[in-house]
C-alpha positions in Angstrom: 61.8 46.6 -43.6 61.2 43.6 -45.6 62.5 40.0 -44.6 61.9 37.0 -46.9 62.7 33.6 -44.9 63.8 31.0 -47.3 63.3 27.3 -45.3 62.1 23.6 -45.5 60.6 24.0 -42.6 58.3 27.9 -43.0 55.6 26.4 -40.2 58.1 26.6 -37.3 57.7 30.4 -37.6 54.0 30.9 -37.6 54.2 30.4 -33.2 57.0 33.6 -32.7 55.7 35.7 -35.5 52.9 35.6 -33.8 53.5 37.3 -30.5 55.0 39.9 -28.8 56.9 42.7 -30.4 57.1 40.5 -33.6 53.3 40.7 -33.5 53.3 44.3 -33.1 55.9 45.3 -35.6 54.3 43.4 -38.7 50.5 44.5 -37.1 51.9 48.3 -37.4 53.4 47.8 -40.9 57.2 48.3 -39.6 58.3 45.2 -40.5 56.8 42.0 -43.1 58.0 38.8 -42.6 57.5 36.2 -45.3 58.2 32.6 -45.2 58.8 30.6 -48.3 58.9 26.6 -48.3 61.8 25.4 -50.5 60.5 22.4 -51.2 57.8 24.2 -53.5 60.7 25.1 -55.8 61.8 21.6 -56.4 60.8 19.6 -59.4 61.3 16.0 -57.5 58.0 14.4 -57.4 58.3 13.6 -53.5 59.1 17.4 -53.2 62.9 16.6 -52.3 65.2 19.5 -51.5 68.2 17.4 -50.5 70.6 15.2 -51.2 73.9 12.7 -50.4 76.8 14.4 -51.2 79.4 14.2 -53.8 82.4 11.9 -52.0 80.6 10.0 -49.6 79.9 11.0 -46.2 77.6 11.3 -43.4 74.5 13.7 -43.6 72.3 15.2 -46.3 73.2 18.4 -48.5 70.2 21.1 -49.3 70.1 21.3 -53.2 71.0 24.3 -55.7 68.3 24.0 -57.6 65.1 24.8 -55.7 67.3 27.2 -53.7 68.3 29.1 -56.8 64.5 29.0 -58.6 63.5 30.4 -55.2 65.9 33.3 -54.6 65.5 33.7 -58.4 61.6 34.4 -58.3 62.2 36.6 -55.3 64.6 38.8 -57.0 62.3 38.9 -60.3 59.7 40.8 -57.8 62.1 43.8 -55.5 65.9 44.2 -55.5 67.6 42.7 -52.4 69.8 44.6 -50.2 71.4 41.3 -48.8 71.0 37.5 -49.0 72.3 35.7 -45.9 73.1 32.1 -45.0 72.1 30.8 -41.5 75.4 28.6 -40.7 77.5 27.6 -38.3 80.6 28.7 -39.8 79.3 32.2 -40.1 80.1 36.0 -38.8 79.2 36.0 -35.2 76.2 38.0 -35.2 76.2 40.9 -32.5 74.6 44.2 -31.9 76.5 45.7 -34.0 75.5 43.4 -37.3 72.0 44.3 -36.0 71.7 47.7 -36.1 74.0 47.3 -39.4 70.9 45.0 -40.6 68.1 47.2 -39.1 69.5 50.0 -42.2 68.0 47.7 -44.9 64.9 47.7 -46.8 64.8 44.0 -48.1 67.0 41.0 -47.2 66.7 37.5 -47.8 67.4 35.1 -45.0 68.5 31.6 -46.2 68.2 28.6 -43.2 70.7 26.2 -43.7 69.8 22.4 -42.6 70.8 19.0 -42.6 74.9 19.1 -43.6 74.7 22.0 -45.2 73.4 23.8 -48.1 76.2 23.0 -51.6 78.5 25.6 -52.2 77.5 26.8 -55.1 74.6 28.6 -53.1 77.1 30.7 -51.0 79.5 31.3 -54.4 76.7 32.5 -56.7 73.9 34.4 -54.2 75.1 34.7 -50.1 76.0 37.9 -49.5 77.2 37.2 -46.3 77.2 33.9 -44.0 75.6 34.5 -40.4 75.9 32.6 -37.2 74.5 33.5 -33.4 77.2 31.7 -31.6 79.5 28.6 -31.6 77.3 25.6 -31.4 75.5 23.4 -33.9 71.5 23.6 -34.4 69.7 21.2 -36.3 69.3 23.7 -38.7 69.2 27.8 -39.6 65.1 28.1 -38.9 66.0 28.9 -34.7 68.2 31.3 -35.8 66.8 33.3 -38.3 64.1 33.7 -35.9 66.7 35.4 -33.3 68.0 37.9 -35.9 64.3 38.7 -36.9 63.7 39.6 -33.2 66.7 41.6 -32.5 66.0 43.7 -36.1 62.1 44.3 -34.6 63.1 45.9 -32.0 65.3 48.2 -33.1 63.3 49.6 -36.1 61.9 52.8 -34.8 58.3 52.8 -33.8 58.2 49.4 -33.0 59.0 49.7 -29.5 56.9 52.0 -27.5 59.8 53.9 -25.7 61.9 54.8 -28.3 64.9 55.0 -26.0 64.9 52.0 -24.8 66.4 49.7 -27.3 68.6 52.3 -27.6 69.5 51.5 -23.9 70.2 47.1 -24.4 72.5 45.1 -23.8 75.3 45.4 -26.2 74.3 48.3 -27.5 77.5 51.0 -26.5 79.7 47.4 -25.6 78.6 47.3 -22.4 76.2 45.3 -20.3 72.8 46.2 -19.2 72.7 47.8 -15.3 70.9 46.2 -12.7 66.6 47.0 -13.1 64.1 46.9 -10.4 60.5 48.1 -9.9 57.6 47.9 -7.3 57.8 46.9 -4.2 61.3 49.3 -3.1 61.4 46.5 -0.4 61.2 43.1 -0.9 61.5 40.4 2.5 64.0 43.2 3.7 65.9 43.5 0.3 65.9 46.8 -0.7 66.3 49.0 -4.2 69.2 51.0 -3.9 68.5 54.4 -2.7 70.1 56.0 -5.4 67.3 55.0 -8.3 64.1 56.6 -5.5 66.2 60.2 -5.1 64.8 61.7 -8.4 68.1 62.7 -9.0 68.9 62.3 -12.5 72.2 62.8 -12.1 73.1 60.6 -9.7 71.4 58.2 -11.1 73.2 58.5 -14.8 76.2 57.8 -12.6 74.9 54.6 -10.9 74.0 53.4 -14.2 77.0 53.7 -15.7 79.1 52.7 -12.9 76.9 49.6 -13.1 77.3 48.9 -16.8 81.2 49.1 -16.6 81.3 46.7 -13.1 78.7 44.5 -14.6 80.6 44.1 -18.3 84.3 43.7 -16.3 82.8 41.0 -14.2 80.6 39.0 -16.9 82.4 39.8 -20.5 85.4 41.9 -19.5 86.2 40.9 -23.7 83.4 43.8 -24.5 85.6 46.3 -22.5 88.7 45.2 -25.1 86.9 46.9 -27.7 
């Protein structure tokens, strides 16, 4: 899988791409990550990408035109399966969008900033706006950073145990069960017997038991679905 990351700001990424399973997916060749600087598409001598917009109003508006020369070059070099906006007033992104996502070969991820990016942008190239929740960052760059992570580790290979993205958060609607490891006693507190019986059965059971008590207490709205 192929993401390009189109963004003012590409040296906020260098840190996360750098470790951990992001590391390890782009080291194997599972996943490249590019990040392109908008502002090297602009023709303003100080290297502008934004301006005030049209009808007053507080805040700055990314440009058009360095956003389309940029998307433009990229699409003279692969076909795109996607191009998504980071925004606020986006789908809600979820497991489900992920593992939808995690199907593609190339995408474009556009990070929004300032006010906004103009309209035009979303009329003539978005294929789809994206948000991770409903609050305001100052701008896409944190986000498209999340949806990198949760596509990693879902491409297979990338993770060591192939199972166990398959066994997230989110994944069949329901919450995670409880996880514990060495010591089986801790200060008196104690693993529950069930997970040291080596029976596999009973401990399918505990899980799931878990997973529905767990998701009715914290986000009974999953269990709507």
């Amino acid at each position: 899988m192929r993401i390009d990351i189109l963004t003012l700001f590409p040296e906020m990424f260098t840190g996360v791409l750098g470790c951990s399973i992001l590391k390890r997916a782009i080291d194997k060749s599972y996943l490249e990550v590019y990040t392109h600087d908008i502002r090297a598409y602009t023709t303003d001598k100080h290297h502008r990408a934004d301006d005030y917009p049209f009808g007053g109003g507080a805040g700055m508006v990314m440009m058009i035109e360095p956003i389309a020369r940029c998307i433009e070059h990229l699409q003279s070099e692969r076909t795109y399966d996607a191009i998504y906006l980071m925004a606020p007033d986006g789908k809600q992104f979820d497991q489900h969008k992920a593992n939808e996502m995690s199907m593609l070969n190339n995408i474009m991820i556009l990070c929004g900033h300032y006010k906004g990016v103009d309209e035009r942008v979303r009329e003539l190239y978005i294929t789809e706006d994206l948000s991770i929740g409903d609050y305001v960052l100052s701008g896409g760059e944190l986000a498209a950073m999340v949806i990198t992570d949760s596509l990693a580790r879902i491409i297979p290979g990338v993770i060591g145990d192939g199972t166990s993205a398959l066994s997230d958060s989110f994944q069949d609607d329901l919450l995670s069960a409880p996880v514990y490891t060495r010591p089986a006693d801790f200060r008196g507190h104690r693993v529950p017997d069930v997970l040291l019986s080596g029976n596999d059965k009973l401990i399918a059971e505990w899980t799931m038991n878990q997973q529905l008590q767990r998701t009715q207490e914290r986000r009974p709205d999953l269990l709507e679905k």
